[in-house]
N, C-alpha and C positions, 0 to 999 in steps of 0.2 A: 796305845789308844790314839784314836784320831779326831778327841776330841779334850777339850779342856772345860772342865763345870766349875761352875763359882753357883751359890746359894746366895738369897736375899731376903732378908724381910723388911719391907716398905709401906711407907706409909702414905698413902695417896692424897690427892687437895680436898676430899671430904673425908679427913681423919681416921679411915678405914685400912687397916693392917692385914697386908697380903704376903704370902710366901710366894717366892718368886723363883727358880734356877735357868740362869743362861747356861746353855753346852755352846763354845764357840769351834766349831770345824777347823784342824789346821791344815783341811785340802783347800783348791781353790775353791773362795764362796760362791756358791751359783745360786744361795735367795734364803731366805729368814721364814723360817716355818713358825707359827704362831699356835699351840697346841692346846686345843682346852675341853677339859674333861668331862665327865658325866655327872650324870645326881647319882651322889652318895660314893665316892670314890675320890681318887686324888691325883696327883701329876706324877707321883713315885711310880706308877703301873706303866708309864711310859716307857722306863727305861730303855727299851729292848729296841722299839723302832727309834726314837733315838740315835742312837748309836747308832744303827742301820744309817740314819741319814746323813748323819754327821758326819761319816766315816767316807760319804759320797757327796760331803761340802756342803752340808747343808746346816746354817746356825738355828738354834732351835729356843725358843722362849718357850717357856709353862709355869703355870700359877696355878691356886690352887683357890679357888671361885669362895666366897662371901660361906660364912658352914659350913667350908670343907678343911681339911688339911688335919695336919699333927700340933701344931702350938696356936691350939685357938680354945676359949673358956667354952666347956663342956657344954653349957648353959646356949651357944649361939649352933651348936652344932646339928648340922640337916634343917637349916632355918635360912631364908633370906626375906628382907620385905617385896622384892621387886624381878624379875628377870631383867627391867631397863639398868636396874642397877649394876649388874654382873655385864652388858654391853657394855656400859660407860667404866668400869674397873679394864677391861679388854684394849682400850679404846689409851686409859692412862699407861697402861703396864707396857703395849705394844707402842706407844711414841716416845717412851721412858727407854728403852733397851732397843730398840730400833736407830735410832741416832746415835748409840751406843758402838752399836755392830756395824752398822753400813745401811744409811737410810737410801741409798740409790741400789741396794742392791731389792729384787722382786718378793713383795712382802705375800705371803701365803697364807690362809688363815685352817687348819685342820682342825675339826670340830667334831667329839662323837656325841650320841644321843641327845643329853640336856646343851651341850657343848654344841652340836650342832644345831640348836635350834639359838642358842647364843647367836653362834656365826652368821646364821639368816639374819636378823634381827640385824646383826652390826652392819652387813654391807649395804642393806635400807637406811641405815640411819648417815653410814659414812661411806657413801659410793662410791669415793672416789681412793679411798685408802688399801684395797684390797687390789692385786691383781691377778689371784689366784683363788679359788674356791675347791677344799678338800670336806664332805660332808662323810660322816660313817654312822652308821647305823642312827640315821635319822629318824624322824619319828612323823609317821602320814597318819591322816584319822580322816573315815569318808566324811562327807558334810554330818551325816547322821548323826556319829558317832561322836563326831569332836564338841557338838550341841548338847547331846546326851552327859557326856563327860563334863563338860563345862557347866552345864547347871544343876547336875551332881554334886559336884565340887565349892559350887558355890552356895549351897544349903549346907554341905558337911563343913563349910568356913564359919557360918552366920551360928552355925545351930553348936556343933563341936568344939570351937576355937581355931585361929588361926596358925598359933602356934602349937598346936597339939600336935603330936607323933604319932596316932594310931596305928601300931601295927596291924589292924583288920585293914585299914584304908589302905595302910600302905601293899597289902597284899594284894588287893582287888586293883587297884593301880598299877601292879605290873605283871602282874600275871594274864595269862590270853583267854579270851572269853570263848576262842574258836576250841568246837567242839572235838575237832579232826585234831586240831593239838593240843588237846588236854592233858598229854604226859608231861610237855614242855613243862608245866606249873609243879610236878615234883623236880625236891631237890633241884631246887636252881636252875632246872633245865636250859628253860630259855635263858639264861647268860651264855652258854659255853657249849657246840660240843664239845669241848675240848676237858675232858676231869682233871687233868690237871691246874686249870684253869680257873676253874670251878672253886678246886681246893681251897691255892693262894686268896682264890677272893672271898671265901668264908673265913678265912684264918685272917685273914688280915683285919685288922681294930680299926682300923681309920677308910673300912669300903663296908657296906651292903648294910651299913644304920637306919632305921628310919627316918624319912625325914617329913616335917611339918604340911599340914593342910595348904599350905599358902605355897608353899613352893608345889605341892604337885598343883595348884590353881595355876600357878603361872607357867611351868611349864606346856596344860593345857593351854590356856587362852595364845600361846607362843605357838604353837603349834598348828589351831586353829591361823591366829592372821598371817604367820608366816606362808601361806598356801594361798593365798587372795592375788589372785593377778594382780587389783590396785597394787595394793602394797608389793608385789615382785617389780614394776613396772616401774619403781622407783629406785632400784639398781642397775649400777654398771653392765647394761646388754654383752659386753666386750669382753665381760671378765668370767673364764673357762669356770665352769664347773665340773667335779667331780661327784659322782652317790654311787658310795660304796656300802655293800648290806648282801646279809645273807639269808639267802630261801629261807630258812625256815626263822628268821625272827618276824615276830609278831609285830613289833613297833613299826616295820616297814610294810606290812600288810601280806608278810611272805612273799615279798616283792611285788606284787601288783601296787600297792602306795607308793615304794620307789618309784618306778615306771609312770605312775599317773602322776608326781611331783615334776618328773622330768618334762613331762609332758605338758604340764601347766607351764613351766619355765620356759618352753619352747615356743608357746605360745602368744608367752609373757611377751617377747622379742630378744629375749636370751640366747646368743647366736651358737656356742660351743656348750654343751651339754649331755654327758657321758655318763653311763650306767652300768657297772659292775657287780653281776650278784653271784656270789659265791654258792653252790649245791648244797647241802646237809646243814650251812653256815647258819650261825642265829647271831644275839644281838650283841656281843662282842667281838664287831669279825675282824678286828685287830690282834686279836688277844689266840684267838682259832688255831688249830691242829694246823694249817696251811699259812703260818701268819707271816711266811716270809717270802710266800708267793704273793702274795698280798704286799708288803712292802716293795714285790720288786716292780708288780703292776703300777703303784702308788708313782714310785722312782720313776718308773720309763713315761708312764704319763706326763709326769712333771717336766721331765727333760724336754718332751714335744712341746709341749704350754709355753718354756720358756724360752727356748726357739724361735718359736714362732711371735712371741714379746719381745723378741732380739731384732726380727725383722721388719714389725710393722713399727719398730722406735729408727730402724736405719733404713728405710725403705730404696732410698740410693745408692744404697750399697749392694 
């Protein structure tokens, strides 16, 4: 193996208890991947790209967000009060094991679904910390939609509970309202083409739980302001992005919301800004029948990014 894993569990300056695994690469390092997951799942599904990166230098941090993981009271679990919350846990974990590993070597942030709507969030609030941006299967919602969902959500908070688990809510929240892909909502569809994939993540105890009124509100309302020019105009213009997603998932609009996020970023004054959408792909295109074409896209991009981070740091040379 080309990689060495050590496990943690830490306790952060707001008393808050997170699982933590560095993998540190024993090729040369060429940048710190920061990996953070989705709603209702964990950092263990990582494994596989991992290793993929590791194995090609790259040291990897991943924790397991506020209601998620294996050693957490049943009672917290698919619950957070805040999504600023799960930034600022990002924020301690990433300067905690970054100094750790090599804080001079190209800090990278790779964020899927809730996980990327995290990673927006972070590089608004800490511009200048990032100098990489990996998004997957993000999540667009037109103005309409994201209004409708948002004050939706915020009568099933007031009237249901905040911390209630409704699996009807939690149904109608991720399943696709579009008519043309209504098979996507049997059987898990929209997670995976991939059945195998599928499988692991229904067998698995610690992924596909319901979670709380209040986290699908905030991942909403994240979703909504993460898309606001204001608020894009307040990140690093300089700092590459990636939006990776596949045709056929829903969260990204079947790709037309990728394309029109990229689009806003562009406009934003966001200068490097890339769009890869995989064919038949839905909304684990990490996880996907092709997921190591996927990784190698991931890889070659990254190499160009930090390159090109090589050259505008030694322009004299």
């Amino acid at each position: 193996m080309s990689l060495r894993r050590f496990n943690h569990r830490i306790t952060l300056s707001t008393g808050q208890t997170l699982e933590v695994t560095i993998d540190k690469s024993d090729e040369k390092p060429l940048g710190i991947i920061h990996i953070l997951h989705g709603v209702a799942e964990h950092k263990d599904r990582y494994d596989h790209i991992v290793e993929y990166l590791c194995k090609r230098g790259f040291h990897v941090i991943r924790h397991n967000h506020r209601g998620h993981g294996i050693n957490i009271e049943e009672s917290t679990r698919g619950h957070f009060n805040t999504l600023q919350d799960l930034v600022d846990d990002v924020k301690e974990v990433g300067d905690t094991f970054r100094n750790e590993l090599n804080s001079d070597l190209p800090y990278i942030l790779l964020g899927h679904s809730m996980g990327s709507l995290i990673a927006r969030k972070f590089v608004h609030d800490y511009p200048d910390d990032v100098d990489i941006l990996l998004l997957s299967g993000t999540v667009v919602y037109s103005n309409l939609r994201g209004k409708l969902n948002l004050y939706g959500l915020k009568i099933v908070n007031l009237f249901l509970g905040s911390r209630t688990k409704s699996k009807f809510i939690n149904n109608i929240a991720f399943k696709t309202t579009n008519r043309e892909h209504k098979d996507l909502n049997k059987d898990n569809k929209w997670i995976s083409e991939s059945d195998e994939n599928r499988e692991q993540y229904e067998q698995d105890t610690y992924a596909g739980f319901p979670v709380s009124h209040k986290v699908l509100l905030e991942t909403v309302k994240a979703t909504v302001q993460t898309k606001k020019p204001s608020f894009i105009k307040k990140q690093n213009f300089n700092m590459p992005i990636l939006l990776v997603s596949g045709k056929e998932d829903h969260f990204g609009g079947f790709g037309k919301g990728i394309k029109q996020l990229a689009s806003i970023y562009k406009r934003s004054g966001v200068k490097h800004v890339t769009v890869q959408l995989y064919k038949n792909k839905r909304h684990e295109v990490l996880f996907e029948t092709n997921q190591y074409a996927v990784y190698e896209h991931l890889y070659n991009w990254l190499i160009m990014q930090i390159k090109l981070l090589e050259k505008e740091e030694s322009p004299n040379e």
